[in-house]
N, C-alpha and C positions, 0 to 999 in steps of 0.2 A: 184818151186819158186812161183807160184801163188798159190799154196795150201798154204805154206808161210803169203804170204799176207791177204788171207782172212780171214786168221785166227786172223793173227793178229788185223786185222776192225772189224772181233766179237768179237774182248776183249777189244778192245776199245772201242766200243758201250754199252757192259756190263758195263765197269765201267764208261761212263758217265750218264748211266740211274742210276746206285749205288751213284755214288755223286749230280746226281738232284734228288734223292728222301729224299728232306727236314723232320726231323721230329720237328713237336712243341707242347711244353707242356707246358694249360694254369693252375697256380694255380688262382682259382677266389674265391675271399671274397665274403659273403653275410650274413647278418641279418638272422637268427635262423625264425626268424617272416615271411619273404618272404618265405613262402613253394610255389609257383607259378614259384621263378625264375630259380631253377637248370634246370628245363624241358627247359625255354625259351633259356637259358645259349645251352642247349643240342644242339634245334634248331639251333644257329647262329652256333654255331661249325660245322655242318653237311652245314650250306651252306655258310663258308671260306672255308670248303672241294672242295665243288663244283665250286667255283671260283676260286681255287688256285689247278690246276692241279700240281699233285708231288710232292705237301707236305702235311704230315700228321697231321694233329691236331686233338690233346687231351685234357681235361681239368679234375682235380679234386675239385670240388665243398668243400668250407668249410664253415660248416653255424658255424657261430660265434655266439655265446653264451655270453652274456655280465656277465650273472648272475654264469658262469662257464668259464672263461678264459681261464686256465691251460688246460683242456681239449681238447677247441678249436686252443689251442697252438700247445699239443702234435698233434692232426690232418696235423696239418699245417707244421709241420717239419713233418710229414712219410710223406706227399704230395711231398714234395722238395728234400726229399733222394731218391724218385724216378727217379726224375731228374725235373730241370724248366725251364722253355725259357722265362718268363713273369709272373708278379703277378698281377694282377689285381684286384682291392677293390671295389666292390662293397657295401659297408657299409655304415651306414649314416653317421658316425663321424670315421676319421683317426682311426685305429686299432695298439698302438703305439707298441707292440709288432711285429707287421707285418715291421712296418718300422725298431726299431731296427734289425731284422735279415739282411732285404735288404740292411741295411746300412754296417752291417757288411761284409754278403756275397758276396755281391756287386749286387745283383738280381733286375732287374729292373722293377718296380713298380710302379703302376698308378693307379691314384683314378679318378672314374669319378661319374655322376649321374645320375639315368633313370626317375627320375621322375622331382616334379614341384618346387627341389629346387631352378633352377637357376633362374624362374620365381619370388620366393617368394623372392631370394636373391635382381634382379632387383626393384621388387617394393619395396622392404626396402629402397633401394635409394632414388625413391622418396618420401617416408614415412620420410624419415631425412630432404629432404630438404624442406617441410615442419612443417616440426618443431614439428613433430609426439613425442608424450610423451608417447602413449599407446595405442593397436591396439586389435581388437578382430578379428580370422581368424577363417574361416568354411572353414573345406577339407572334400573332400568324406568320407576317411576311417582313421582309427586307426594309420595303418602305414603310411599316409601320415603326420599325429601328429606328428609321430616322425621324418619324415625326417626333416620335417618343422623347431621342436624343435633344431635338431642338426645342422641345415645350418643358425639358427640364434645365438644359441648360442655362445657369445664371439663374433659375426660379428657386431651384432646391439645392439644400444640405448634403444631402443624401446620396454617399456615392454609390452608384447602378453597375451592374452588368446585365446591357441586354442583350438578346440572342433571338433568333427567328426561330422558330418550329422546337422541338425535342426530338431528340435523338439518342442511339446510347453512347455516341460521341458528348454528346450532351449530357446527361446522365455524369458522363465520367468527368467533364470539364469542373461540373456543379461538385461534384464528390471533393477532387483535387484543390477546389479553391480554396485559397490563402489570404486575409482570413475569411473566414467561412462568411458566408451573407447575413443580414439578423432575420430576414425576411426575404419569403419569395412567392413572386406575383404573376399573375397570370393574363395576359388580358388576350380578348377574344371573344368573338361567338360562344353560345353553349355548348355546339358541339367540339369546336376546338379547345374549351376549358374541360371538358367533360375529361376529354380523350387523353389529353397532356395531363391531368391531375391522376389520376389513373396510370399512366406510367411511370409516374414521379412516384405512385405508392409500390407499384411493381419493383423501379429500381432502389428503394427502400431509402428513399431521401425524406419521405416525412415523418419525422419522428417528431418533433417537438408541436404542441400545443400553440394553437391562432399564428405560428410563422408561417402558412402558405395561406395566400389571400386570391383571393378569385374574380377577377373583373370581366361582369359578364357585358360587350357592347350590343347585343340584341334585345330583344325586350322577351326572351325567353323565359324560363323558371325555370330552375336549379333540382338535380336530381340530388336531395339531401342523400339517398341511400348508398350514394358511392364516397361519401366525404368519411374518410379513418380518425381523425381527429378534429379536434374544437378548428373553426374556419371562419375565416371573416370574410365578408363577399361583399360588391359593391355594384349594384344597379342603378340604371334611371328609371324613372316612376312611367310604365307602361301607356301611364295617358299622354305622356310625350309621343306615342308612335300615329294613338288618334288625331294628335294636333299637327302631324305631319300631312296625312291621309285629308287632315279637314272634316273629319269625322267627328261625331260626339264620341264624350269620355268614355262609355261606356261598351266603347264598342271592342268586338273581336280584331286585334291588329298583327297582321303579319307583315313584315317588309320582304319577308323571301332574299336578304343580304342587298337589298336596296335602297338602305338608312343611307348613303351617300347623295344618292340621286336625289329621293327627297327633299332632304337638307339642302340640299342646290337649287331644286326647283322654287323652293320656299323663299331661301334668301334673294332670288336674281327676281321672284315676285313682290318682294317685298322691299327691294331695291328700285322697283320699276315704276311702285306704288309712291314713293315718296318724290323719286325725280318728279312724275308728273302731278304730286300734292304741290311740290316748289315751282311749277313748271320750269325747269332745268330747259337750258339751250345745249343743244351742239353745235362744239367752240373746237376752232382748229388750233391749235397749239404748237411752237415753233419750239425742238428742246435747245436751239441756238438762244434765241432771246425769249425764254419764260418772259412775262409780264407781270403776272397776278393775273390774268384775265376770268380767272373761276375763281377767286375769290369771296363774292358775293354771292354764289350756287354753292361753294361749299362751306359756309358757315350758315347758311339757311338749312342744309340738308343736316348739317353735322346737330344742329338746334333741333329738326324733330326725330332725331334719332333719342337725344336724349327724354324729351318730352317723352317720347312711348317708353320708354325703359320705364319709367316711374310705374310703369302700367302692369303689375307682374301677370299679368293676362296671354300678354304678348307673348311671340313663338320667342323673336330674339329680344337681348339687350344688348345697349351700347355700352363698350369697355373703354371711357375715353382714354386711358391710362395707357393700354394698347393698340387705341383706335382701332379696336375689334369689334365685330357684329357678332354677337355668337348665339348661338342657340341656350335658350331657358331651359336648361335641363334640371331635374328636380331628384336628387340622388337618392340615393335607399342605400344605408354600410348595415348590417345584419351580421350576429353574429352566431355561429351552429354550435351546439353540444348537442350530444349521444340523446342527453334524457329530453331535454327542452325543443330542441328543433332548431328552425330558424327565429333569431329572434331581432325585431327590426330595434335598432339603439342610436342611429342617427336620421336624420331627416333635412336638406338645405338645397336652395338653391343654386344655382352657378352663380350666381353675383352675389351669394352669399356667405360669411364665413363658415367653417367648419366646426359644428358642436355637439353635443350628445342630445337627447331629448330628456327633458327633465326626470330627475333621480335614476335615469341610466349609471351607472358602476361599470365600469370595464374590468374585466380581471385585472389581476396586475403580470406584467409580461416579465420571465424571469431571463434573465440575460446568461449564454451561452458562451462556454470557454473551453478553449482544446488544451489539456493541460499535458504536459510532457513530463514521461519518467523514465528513469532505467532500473532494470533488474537489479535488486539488492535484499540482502538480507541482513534485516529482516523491515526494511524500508517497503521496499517492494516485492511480492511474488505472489507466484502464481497460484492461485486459489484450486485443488484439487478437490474429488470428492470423495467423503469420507467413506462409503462403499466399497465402491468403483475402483477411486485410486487413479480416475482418468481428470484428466483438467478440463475445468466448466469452462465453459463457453457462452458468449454472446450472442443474439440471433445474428450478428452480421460475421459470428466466426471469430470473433477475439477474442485471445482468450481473460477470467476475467481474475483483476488481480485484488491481491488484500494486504494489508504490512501497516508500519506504522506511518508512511507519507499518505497511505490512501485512508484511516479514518483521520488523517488531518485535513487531505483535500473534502472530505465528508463535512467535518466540522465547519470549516472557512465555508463551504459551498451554501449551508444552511446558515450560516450568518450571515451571510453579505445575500446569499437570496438567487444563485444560478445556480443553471444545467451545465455540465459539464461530462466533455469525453475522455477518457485518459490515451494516449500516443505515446510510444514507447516509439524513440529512433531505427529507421532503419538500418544506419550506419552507427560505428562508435557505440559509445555506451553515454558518459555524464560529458564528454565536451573536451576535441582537442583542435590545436592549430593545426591545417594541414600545410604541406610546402605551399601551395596556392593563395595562401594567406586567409583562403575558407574555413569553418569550423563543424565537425560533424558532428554527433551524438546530439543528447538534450540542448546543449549553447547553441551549436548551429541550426536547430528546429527552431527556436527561438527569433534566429536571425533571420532565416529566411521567411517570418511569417507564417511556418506551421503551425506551432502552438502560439499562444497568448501566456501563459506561464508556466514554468518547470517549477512543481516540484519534487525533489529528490533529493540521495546524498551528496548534495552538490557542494562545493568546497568553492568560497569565496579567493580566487586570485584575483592579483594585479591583471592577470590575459582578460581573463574571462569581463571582469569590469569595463575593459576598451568596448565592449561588443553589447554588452547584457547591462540591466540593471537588476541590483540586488535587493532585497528586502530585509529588514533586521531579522538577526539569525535566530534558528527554531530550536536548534541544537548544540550547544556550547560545549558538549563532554565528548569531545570524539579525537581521537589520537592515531596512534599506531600503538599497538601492542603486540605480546608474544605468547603464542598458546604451545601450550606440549601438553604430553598424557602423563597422567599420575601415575609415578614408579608404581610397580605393583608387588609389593610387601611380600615377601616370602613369607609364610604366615605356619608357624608350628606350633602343637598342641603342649610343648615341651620348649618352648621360647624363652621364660625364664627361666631356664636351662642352663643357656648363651650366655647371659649374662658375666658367669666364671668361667673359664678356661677348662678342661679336661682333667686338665695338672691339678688343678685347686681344687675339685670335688675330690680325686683322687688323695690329695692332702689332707683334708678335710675327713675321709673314712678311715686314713691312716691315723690321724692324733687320736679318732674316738677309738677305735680300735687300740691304741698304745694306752691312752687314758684309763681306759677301764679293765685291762689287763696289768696295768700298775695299781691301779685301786683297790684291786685283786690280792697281788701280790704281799701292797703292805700292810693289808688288814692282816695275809698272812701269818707276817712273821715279824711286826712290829710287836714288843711287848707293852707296848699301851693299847693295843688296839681293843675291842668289846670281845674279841673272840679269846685273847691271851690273857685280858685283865677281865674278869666278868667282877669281880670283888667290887671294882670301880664302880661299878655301875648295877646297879642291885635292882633295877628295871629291866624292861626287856627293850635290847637293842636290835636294828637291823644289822642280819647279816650279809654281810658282801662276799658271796660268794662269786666263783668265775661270772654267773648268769645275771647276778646282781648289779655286778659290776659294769657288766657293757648296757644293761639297761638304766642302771644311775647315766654312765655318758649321753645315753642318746637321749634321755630325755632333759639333760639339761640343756639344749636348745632349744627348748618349748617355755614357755612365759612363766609356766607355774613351778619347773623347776624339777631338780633331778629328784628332788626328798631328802629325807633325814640322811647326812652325809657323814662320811666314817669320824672314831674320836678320835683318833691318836695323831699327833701333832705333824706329822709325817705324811697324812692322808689329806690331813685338812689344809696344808701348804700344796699338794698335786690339785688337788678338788680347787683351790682358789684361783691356782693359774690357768686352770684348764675353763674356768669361771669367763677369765678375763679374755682366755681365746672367744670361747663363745661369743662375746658381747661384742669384739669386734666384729668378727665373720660376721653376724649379725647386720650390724650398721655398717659392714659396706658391703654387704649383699642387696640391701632395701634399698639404699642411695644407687648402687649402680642399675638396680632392676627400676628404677622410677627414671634414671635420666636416660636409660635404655631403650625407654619404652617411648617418653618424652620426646626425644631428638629423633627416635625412628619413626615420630609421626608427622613431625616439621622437616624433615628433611627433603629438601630441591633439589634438582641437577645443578641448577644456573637460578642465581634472583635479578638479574640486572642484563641490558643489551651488552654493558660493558663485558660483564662476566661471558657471555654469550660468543662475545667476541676474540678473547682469549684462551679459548677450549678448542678442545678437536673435535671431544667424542659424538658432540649433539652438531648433526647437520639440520640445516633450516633452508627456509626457502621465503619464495613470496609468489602472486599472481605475476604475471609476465603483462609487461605493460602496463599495472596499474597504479595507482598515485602512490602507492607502498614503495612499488619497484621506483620506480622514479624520482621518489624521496632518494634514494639510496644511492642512485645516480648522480643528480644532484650535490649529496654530503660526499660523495668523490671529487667531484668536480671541486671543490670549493677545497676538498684537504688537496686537490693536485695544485689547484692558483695559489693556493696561502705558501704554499711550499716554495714553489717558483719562485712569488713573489719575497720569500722570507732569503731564499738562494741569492737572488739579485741583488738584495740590500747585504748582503754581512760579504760577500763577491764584489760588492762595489767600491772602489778604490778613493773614492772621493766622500764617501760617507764615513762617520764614525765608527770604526770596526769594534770598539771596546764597547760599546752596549748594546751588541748583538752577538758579542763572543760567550756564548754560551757552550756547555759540554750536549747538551742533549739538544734534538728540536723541540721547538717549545711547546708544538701544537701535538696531542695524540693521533696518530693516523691508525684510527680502527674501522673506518666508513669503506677505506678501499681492500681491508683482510672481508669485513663481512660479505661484500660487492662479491669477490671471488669465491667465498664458499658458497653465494648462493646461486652463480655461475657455475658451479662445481655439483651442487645439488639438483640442478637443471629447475627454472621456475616453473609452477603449474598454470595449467590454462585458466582454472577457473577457484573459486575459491571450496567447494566442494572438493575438490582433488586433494586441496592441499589439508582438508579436516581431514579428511580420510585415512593422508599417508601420518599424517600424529596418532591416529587411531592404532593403525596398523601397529605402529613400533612400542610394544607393549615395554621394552626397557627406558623409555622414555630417552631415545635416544634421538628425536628427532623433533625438531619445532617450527611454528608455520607462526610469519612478520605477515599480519595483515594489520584490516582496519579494526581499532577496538568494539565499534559499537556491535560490530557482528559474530567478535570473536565473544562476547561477554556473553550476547543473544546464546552462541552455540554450547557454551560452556552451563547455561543452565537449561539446557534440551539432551548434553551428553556428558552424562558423569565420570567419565574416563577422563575430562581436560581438564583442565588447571588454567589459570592467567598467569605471568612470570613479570615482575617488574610493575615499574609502573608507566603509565603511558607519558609516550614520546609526541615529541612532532604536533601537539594539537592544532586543533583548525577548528571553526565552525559550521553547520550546513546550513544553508538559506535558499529560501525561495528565490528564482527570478524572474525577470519579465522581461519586454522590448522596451530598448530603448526611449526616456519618454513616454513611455507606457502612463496612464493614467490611475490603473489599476496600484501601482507601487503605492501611493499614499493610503488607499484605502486599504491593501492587504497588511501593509504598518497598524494599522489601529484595528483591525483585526485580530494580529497576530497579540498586541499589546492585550487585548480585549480576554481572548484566551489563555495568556499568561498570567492574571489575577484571577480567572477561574480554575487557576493550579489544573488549566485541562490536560498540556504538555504533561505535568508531571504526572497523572493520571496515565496517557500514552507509556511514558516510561516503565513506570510499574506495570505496565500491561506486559509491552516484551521483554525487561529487563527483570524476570520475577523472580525475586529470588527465594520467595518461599518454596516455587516447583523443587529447587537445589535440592530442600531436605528429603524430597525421596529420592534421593540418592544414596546410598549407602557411603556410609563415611562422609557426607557430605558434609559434619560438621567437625573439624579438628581436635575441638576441645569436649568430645562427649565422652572420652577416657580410654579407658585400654579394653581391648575387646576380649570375647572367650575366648579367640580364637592363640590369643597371646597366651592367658593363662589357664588353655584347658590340663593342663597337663596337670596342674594343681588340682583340681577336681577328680582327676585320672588316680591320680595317687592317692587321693583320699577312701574313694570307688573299689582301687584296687586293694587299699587295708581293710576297710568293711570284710568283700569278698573273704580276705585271708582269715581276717576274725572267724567268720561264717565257717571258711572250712578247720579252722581250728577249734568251734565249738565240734565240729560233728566229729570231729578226731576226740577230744576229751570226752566227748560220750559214748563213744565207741571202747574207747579204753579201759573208760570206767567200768562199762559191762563185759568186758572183757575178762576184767581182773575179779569183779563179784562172780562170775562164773567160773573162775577157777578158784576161786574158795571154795565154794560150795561142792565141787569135783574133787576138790582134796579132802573135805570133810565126808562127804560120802566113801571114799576110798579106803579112808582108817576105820569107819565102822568096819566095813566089810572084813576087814582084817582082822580085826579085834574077834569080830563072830566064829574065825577061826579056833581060838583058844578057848572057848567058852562049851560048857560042857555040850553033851546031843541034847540034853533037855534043856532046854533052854526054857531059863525064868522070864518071866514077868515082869517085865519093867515097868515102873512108877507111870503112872499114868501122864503126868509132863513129859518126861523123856518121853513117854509113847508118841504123844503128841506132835514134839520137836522132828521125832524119826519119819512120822509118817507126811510131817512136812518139806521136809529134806526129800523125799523119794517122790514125792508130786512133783518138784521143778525138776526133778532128773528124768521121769517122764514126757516132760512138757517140753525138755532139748532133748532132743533126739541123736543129736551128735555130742553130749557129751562124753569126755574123755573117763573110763570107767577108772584108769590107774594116774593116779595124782599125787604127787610128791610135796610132803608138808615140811618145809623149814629146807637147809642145805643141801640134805642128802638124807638120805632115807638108811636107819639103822633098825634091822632084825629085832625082836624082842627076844630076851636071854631065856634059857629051862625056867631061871628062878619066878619067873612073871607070868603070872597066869591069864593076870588083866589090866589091860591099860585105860583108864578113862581120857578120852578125849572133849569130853564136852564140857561147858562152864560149868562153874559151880552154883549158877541161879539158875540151870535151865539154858537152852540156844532160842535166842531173837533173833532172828533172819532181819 
């Protein structure tokens, strides 16, 4: 009986170690490319062994070949007719072959990830929700490109460029690109984001604020002190590395770049875990005739997969959506500034959406545009330094510009809220067709994607519109005009001078001179005159003597008049006509010295192109190639077809000849005489050349056909030029964009925006100023006649003073002259007289003594006077009978 029994205990202990010895068999997918992971795969299977006492596990590794399906097919069914317990995908993209079978078979299958797509998946989040249009991504290696590529494809908006490693290949690629990225991402290890972030500041690609983002796959910490700008970085929460390890949270965790392995080891134990929770069979599997036969194992398995998902405890959750197992990772997006640090602003898990942590603000991200221009003035140029006199530069070497497109791109750019670079063509200037049907300058940056918008002096055609899109125009006053130099005024101090001929001054000194030489004459010998009849005239009259007379003439050209004019009727008939000379000469000396003056300061070579074009003396010119020159071109062309065409019809034998019989052609051809002068003039290269040679030609003989806005700009920078005419040809400038560009609607209500803040016209008065004009000299037409006209008048006034002056000093001279020889004469005839008088000489009265010894003081006090002095004609002896002559007055001499 007890032999019995214990036999029967060891067969019942046989078959319960026969029914717990579990067997499992894993089929596992994987990329042809990962030759690393069947070894790793090998690994985890040998330690679910070792954790799962009693049950066996196996796996058949199939590297999937994308570029050979079929083959990896057939692999894949002898895998499964061996028998399966679980399929497990390792691939970067669903294998839909793999699914049809498990679908069929009923095999239960699970996709998961080892590497850093669910990171790259995560950040796409935030990459959408801000409003990410285009991302540039650096991964370590080749195969991380592609996981990359496959876990975005079909998920995101967001179009990528990814690349493996950095390089200055790289470097240059990232510079080059068209358009530029809005964002650029990084993922990798610490060390590999360290190092790559680091040479992107080296090769001087970061410049803008939170556009490079740093995705670190290790559970490393971020060396803030090498980040150059605000940065947003994106980790998973470090206690994910202990829950790999099995460790508590708090522990110290290194993976040593063995986060793969783990996350293997984890899932193929946690896959091992459930089969034998379901206890799962291995079932051999025919891929000729699927049945369903695992049907019932894998919607028991697929059931507590979900079940633990609800458990956020759990390492994985179930993604039924993509029939993914994936690891609960718990992310950290942080974002750096200089002063704050890092600062953590999001918090989620993987199976969770993407959102900020309560009252987080993100900056606001300002969007980034390559805007294209060309040299112009005074649109565009080159900002120099007022020192120096050298042009400023950029730290990357460009140089940096100012005009009035660049504080418009200023203004728009702070309206609407981006950064922006300015691009000046390498080719061409504003945009032409080449024979290849391409377009170079600003229009073909545009096309090809270099810029995002041009703007410049860009001129709306029918070409340009097949290519570009325009924006309503910024500029509406721009033409062609004609610049030349202001005659320069021969200018003398003696100019209304000119006014009369040589002959008519000369005439003019003749009549005063006859005038007053006859006014002379017939006071002469007229018997009415005041000299012949004084009885008449019982007053005292002026007399007209020779000297009288030429001073009566000349001053009756003065306002107040010659004076009392002669009486006798004879005088007063010459005096009346000579009246009526004056007052002509008069008013038409004033009339012609005013419109002399007047039209010598309105006076142009040329007012009109017409006129321009009918002259010889003023050669002109244009820039060679530019829309000027090509206007010009153009209005040939069209005077050579009209012509032709006008030939054909009035030549044509079948059409009505009598309403085209005309004498003359009907149409003016002056577009193909100007074409040849300015052929003749040879056109300048640039428009500088051609200010300069107007400069040069001080007779104003030469004028330069450009653009108006710059010729108006340069005529109030250089007061030598002048405008002629008025503008030709107008056209509008506008901003463009690409094609469909999004941006056109919104720079339209910008542009409108700033056109009600009168900002444009503000712009205008900026470089259009015409108040700088007034220090100009003569810059205003109508401020009248200058000294320079009428010094000459001043001259002669100066010069009669003078003569006054030295004719006072002559009449005082004289006058002392002739008081000194009285007194020489009166001294003389004493002296004489004392001859006759006896040797005693009496005593003279005491006055005469007086007077005598006054007289012989100022003959002492001249030293040179004449001692012998002749009184009256001639000097007559006194006779025997005379003893004594008095010569002194009879009251005494008063000096």
């Amino acid at each position: 009986m007890e032999l019995h029994v214990l036999f029967l205990l060891i067969l019942l202990m046989n078959l319960g170690c026969v029914v717990s010895e579990l067997s499992l068999r894993f089929v596992i997918i994987t990329e042809i490319q990962e030759v690393e992971l069947p070894q790793q795969i090998g690994r985890a299977m040998k330690v679910a062994e070792e954790k799962t006492p009693g049950t066996t596990v196996s796996d058949d590794v199939i590297l999937l070949d994308r570029q050979n399906e079929e083959e990896s097919y057939r692999k894949l069914c002898s895998a499964i007719s061996k028998g399966v317990s679980l399929i497990i995908d390792l691939s970067w993209s669903p294998w839909e072959a793999a699914e049809e079978l498990s679908s069929s078979a009923g095999i239960p299958l699970v996709r998961t990830v080892l590497g850093s797509q669910q990171m790259v998946g995560a950040f796409n989040s935030y990459l959408e929700s801000r409003n990410a249009t285009d991302a540039a991504i650096l991964l370590e290696s080749e195969s991380d490109v592609d996981q990359t590529l496959y876990e975005l494809l079909g998920r995101s908006h967001i179009r990528v460029w990814v690349h493996a490693g950095f390089t200055k290949d790289t470097a240059n690629a990232l510079k080059s690109m068209r358009p530029e990225p809005s964002f650029y991402v990084i993922v990798g290890d610490s060390a590999f984001v360290a190092n790559t972030y680091k040479r992107a500041v080296k090769e001087k690609l970061v410049k803008r604020n939170y556009r490079w983002n740093l995705i670190l796959t290790d559970y490393e910490s971020l060396d803030e002190s090498m980040l150059a700008l605000p940065t947003v970085t994106l980790q998973t929460d470090p206690v994910e590395c202990c829950n790999l390890l099995n460790l508590k949270e708090d522990c110290s965790c290194t993976l040593n770049g063995q986060k793969k392995q783990y996350i293997l080891n984890n899932i193929i134990q946690y896959s091992v875990d459930v089969l034998i929770k379901i206890e799962a069979d291995l079932i051999k599997i025919d891929c000729a005739n699927p049945a369903g036969e695992m049907n019932a194992t894998k919607e028991r398995f697929y059931q507590v997969l979900e079940e633990d998902s609800t458990n956020n405890e759990t390492l994985f959750f179930w993604d039924e959506e993509r029939s993914s197992l994936l690891l609960r990772s718990r992310f950290i997006l942080s974002t750096y500034k200089e002063v704050e640090g890092l600062q953590r602003v999001a918090y989620w898990y993987a199976n969770e959406e993407y959102k900020l942590l309560p009252g987080v603000v993100l900056d606001p991200l300002r969007n980034f545009f390559r805007i294209g221009t060309s040299a112009g003035v005074p649109w565009t140029m080159v900002k120099y330094d007022p020192v120096t006199g050298e042009p400023l530069m950029t730290e990357d070497g460009q140089p940096i510009y100012e005009g009035y497109c660049i504080d418009l791109i200023d203004k728009i750019a702070e309206t609407m809220g981006f950064d922006y670079e300015i691009v000046t063509p390498k080719s061409g200037s504003f945009g032409r067709r080449l024979p290849n049907g391409s377009w170079d300058g600003v229009v073909g940056d545009l096309t090809t994607g270099e810029t995002d918008i041009a703007v410049a002096a860009l001129t709306m055609t029918a070409e340009r519109e097949e290519v570009v899109d325009f924006v309503a125009p910024y500029f509406e006053q721009t033409g062609i005009l004609i610049a030349i130099r202001k005659p320069i005024r021969k200018t003398s101090l003696f100019k209304f001078m000119t006014v009369l001929r040589t002959e008519v001054w000369l005439s003019i000194v003749a009549a005063l001179l006859l005038t007053g030489f006859m006014i002379w004459l017939l006071e002469k010998y007229s018997p009415y005159s005041a000299r012949n009849n004084p009885d008449a005239y019982p007053y005292p009259c002026r007399e007209f003597t020779l000297k009288e007379s030429f001073w009566f003439a000349l001053t009756s050209f003065t306002p107040q008049g010659g004076g009392e004019a002669p009486k006798a009727l004879s005088g007063r008939t010459l005096v009346a006509a000579y009246w009526l000379f004056v007052v002509l000469m008069l008013a038409t000396f004033t009339a012609n010295l005013a419109a002399f003056l007047t039209v010598e300061r309105m006076q142009t070579p040329v007012a009109s192109l017409e006129q321009l074009a009918r002259q010889s003396r003023i050669n002109y010119t244009v820039v060679e190639g530019s829309t000027v020159h090509q206007y010009f071109i153009n209005m040939k062309f069209a005077e050579d077809t009209l012509y032709r065409v006008w030939k054909e019809i009035t030549l044509n034998a079948t059409s009505d000849q009598s309403q085209y019989r005309v004498w003359d052609y009907p149409i003016r051809e002056q577009y193909g005489h100007i074409l040849l002068a300015i052929n003749a003039s040879e056109p300048v290269p640039d428009a500088e050349t051609g200010f300069q040679q107007v400069n040069e030609h001080s007779e104003a003989d030469f004028a330069f056909i450009h653009d108006s806005a710059e010729i108006k700009y340069e005529i109030t920078r250089n007061c030598n030029l002048t405008e002629v005419g008025d503008v030709f040809a107008e056209q509008p400038y506008a901003i463009a964009v690409q094609q469909g560009s999004r941006l056109q609607e919104d720079l339209s209500k910008t542009l409108l925006d700033l056109q009600k803040e009168r900002f444009l016209e503000q712009l205008s008065s900026k470089y259009w100023n015409e108040t700088a004009r007034q220090a100009c000299p003569d810059s205003d037409e109508s401020e009248g006649i200058t000294l320079e006209s009428l010094g000459g008048v001043f001259i002669a006034t100066l010069f009669g003073l003078g003569l006054a002056m030295i004719t006072l000093a002559w009449e005082v001279f004289y006058y002392k002259r002739k008081e000194k020889n009285k007194v020489q004469a009166l001294d003389s005839t004493i002296e004489k007289t004392e001859a006759f008088v006896e040797k005693k000489k009496e005593k003279l009265p005491s006055k005469e003594a007086e007077n005598v010894a006054k007289i012989r003081k100022r003959k002492k006090a001249s030293g040179n006077m004449v001692k012998t002095v002749t009184i009256g004609d001639q000097f007559k002896p006194a006779g025997k009978g005379i003893s004594y002559i008095s010569v002194y007055p009879k009251e005494g001499y008063r000096p």
